[in-house]
C-alpha positions as CSV (number, residue, x, y, z in Angstrom):
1,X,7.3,3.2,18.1
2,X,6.3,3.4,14.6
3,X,3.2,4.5,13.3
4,X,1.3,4.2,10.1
5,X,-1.6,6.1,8.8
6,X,-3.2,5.8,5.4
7,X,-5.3,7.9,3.3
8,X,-6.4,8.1,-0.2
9,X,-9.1,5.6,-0.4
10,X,-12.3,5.8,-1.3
11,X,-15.5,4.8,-4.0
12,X,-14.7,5.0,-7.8
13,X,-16.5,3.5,-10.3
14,X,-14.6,0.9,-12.7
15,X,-11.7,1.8,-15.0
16,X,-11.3,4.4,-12.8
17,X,-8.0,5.7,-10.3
18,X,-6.9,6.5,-6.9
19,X,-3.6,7.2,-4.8
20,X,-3.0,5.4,-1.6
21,X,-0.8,7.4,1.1
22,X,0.8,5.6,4.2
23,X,2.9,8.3,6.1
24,X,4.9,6.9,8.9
25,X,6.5,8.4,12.0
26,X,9.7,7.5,13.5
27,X,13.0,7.7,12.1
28,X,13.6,4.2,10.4
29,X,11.6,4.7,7.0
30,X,14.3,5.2,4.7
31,X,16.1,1.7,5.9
32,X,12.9,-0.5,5.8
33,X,11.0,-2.2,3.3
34,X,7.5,-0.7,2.2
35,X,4.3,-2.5,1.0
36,X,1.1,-2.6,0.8
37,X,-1.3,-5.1,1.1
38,X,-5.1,-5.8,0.6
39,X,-7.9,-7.9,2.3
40,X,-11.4,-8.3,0.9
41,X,-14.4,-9.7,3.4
42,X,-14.1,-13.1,3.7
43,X,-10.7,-13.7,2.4
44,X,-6.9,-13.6,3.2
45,X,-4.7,-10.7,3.4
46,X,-2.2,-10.6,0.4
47,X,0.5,-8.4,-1.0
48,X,-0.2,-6.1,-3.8
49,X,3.0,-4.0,-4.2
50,X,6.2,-4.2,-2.6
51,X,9.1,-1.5,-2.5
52,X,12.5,-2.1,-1.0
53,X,15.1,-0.1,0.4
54,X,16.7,0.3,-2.8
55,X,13.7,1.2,-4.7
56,X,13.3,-2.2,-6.3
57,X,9.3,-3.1,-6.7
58,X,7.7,-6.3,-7.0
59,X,4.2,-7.0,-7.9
60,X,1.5,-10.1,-8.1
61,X,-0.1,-10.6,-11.7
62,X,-3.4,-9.4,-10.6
63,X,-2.0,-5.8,-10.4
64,X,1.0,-5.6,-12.6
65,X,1.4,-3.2,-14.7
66,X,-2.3,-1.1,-13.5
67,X,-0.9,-0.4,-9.8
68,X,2.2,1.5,-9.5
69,X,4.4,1.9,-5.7
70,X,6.4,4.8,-5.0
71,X,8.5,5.8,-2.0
72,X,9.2,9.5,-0.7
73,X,11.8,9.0,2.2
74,X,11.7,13.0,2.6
75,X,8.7,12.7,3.5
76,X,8.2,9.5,5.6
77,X,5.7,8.1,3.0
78,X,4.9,5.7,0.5
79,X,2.5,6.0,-2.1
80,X,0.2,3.5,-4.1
81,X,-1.1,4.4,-7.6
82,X,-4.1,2.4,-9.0
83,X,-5.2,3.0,-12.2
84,X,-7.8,1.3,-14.6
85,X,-9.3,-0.4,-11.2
86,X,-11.7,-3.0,-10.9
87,X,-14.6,-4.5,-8.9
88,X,-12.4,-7.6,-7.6
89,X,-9.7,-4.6,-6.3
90,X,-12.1,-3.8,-3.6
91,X,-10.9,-4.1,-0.4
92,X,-9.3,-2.5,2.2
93,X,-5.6,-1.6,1.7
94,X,-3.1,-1.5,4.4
95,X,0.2,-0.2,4.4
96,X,3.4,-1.8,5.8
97,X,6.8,-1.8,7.2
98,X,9.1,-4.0,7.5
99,X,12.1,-3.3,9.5
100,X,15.6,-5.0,9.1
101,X,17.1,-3.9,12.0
102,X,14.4,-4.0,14.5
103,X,13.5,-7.4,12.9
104,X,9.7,-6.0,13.1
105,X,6.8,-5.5,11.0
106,X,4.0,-2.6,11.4
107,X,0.4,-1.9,10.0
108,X,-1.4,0.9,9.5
109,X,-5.1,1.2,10.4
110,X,-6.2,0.4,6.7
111,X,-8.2,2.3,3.8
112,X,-11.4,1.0,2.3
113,X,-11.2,0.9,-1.6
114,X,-14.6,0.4,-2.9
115,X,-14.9,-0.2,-7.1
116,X,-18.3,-0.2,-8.0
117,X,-20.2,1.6,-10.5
């Protein structure tokens, strides 16, 4: 069973930054896909920053080049840098893994990100 818990989020006022954590258990982090994703009240949850296996990232407009995804397979965890945030980023942020073998994704229990000043 694989488990997912984030940490990192949090209220910061605009322009401002934060680090997203997911650490995961289990022994299949190094051979899955990471990402993480983001639902605001009211609305659909979407991808904001993917990592594969190989280290390749991928990223929607609305974050490019302001949020940043890292992976630490020592360490069971992926990271998620966002910098120079704003009000529309708020939501809460879940983490995710997607596993090739198992054909399986997982979620973590989310983090609320709050941008307000």
């Amino acid at each position: 069973q694989v488990q997912l818990v984030e940490s990192g989020g949090g209220l910061v006022q605009p322009g401002g930054s934060l680090r997203l954590s997911c650490a995961a258990s289990g022994s299949i982090f190094s051979i899955s896909d990471m990402a993480w994703y983001r639902q605001a009240p009211g609305k659909e949850r979407k991808l904001v920053a993917l990592i594969t296996i190989i280290g390749t990232t991928n990223y929607p407009d609305s974050v490019k080049g302001r949020f940043t995804i890292s992976r630490d397979n020592a360490k069971n965890t992926v990271y998620l840098q966002m910098n120079s945030l704003k009000p529309e980023d708020t939501a809460v942020y879940y983490c995710n893994l997607w596993s090739h073998n198992l054909r399986a994704g997982y979620w973590g229990q989310g983090t609320q990100v709050t941008v307000s000043s």
